[in-house]
N, C-alpha and C positions, 0 to 999 in steps of 0.2 A: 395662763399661757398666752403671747404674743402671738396675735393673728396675723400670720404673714400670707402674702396674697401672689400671685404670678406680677400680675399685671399694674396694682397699686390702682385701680378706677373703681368708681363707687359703682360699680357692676354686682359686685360679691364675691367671697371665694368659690362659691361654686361654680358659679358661668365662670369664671375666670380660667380655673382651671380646665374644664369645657372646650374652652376656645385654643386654650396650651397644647393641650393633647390633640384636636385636633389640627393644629398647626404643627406638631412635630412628628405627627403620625407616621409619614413615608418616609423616617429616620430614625425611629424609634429604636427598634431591634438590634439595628447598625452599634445606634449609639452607646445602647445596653451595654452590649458584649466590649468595644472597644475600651469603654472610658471603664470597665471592671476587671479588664482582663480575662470577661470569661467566667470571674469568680462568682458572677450570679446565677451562675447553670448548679455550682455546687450549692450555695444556698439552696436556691429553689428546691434540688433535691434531696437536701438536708432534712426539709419542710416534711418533704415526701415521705420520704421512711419514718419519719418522728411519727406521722399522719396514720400509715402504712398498719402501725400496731394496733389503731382503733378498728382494721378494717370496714371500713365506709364503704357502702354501697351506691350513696348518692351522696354527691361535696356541690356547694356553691363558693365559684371565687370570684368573691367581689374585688371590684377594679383590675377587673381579669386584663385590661388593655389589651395587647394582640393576641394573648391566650398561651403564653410559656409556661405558666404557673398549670394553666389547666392542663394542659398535653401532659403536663409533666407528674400531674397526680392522675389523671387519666391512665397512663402507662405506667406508672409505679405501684396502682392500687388497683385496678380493672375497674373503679368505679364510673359509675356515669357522671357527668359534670356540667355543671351552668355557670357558665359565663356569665357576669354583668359587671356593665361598665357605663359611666356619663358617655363616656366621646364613644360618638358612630363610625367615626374615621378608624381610629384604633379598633372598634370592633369589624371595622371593615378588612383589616388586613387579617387579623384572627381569623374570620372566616374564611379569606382563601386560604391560610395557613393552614386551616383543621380541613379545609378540603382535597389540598393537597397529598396530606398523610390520610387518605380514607378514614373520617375519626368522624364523620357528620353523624354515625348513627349512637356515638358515646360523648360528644359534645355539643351543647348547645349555648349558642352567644345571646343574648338579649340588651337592649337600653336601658338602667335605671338608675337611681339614686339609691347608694347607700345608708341614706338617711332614712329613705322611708321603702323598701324593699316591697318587693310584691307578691308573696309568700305569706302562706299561713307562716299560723307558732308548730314549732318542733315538727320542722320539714325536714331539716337534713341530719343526715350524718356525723356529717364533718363543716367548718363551714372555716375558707383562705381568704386572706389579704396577702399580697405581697408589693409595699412599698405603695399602700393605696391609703390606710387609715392618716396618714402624715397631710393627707389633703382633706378629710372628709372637713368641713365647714364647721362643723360642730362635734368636736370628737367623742362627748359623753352618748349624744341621740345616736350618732354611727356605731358605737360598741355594743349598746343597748339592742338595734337590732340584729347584727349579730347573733348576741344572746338571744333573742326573741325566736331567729327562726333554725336552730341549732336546736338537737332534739336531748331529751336532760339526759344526765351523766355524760353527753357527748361535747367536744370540743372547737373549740374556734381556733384557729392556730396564722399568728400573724408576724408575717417577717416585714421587719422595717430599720432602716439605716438607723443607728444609734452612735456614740462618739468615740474614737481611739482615744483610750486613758494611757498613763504611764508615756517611754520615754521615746514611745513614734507618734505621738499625739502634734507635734507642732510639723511633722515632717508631713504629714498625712494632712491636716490640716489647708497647707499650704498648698499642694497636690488639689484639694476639693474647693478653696475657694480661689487659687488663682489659674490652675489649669485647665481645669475641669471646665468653670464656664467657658472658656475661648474657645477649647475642642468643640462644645454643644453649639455652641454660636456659631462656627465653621461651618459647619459639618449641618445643623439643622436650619440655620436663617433665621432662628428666635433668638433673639439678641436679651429674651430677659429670662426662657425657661431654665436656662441650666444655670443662670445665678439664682435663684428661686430655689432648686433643688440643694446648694447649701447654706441659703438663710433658713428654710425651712427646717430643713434636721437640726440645724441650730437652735431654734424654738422650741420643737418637740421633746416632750417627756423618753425618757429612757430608761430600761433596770428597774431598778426598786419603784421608782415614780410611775413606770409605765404599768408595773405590779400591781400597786396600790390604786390605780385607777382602775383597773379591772376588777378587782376587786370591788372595790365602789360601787361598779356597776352591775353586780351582780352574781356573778363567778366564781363558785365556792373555792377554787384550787385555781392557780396562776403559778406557772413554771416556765423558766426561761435558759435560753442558751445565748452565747455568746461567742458569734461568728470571726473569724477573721481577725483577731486581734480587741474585736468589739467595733469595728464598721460596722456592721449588723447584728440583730441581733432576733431569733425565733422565740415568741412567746404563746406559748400553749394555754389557754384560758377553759377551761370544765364547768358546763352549765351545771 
């Protein structure tokens, strides 16, 4: 898989992306919603009720960013939830965000890498990505943890942008690599994040590929859904 990077400097992809995040942080949420229509509130919840059937008592969502994903299994599942993410910034607005909704005594934000997590083995529940694994540095070590601190028979469950096939695939296409960055550039002042956001999914494994890698890593059972036409798509992985 072609390692694509924010910033293109012998930094790395992870400070890279580090520095993205926290540069588009106070636009972030805005952005979300605008450049999706929205439709990532129904993903997210899609997430939730798929999640909802394992009933979890305690979920960690890595690259939780300002923390939609977590409110959103937090409120969907009564579970308690931890937040972790590289950028401080994005967890900065998280935290006002869950303080605002009185949520401080059911969520908690933390700083860390999803490469190397700071958890025992088979701590959690449940354990979320959303739209976070498409960045980790080294996607095999980030899955693997995951798996590591997901308690067995229980699931990892990861929504991540995958490709429109069939006969909206050039319309859609067209939409994500020439619209999309301008609006991001507008609207956030990063002139390279949201071109970033469709070379990247362009690289990334999807479907059967992103199956089979989990697989690989560990995951006796791998089941997927197929969001939106296939913009997105939820993959459910069972330690």
């Amino acid at each position: 898989m072609k390692q694509v990077t924010p910033y293109n400097t012998e930094a790395g992809k992870k400070r890279e992306v580090e520095e993205m995040f926290d540069n588009i942080a106070p636009k972030y949420d805005l952005l979300n919603h605008v450049l999706s229509l929205k439709i990532d509130v129904l993903w997210r919840n899609t997430l939730v009720k798929w999640m909802n059937k394992d009933q979890p008592q305690i979920v960690l969502d890595v690259a939780t960013g300002t923390g939609d994903l977590a409110v959103a299994v937090q409120k969907g599942t009564g579970a308690k939830v931890v937040g972790l993410d590289l950028s401080q910034l994005m967890l900065n607005v998280g935290i006002e965000k869950i303080a605002r909704l009185k949520l401080n005594d059911k969520i908690s934000m933390q700083k860390g890498d999803a490469e190397d997590l700071p958890f025992e083995n088979n701590k959690f529940d449940a354990v979320c990505v959303a739209f976070g694994v498409r960045n980790f540095e080294n996607l095999e070590k980030g899955l693997a943890e995951l798996r590591r601190v997901v308690k067995e028979n229980k699931s990892v469950f990861i929504l991540e942008f995958s490709k429109v096939e069939g006969i909206l695939s050039p319309f859609y296409m067209f939409y994500f690599k020439n619209i999309l960055p301008r609006i991001g550039r507008l609207i956030s002042k990063d002139s390279r994040a949201y071109t970033y956001l469709p070379d990247s999914v362009n690289a990334f494994p999807f479907g059967e590929k992103m199956k089979n890698i989990l697989l690989a890593t560990g995951f006796k059972n791998v089941e997927y859904k197929k969001l939106s036409f296939g913009i997105a798509t939820i993959y459910k992985a069972t330690k």
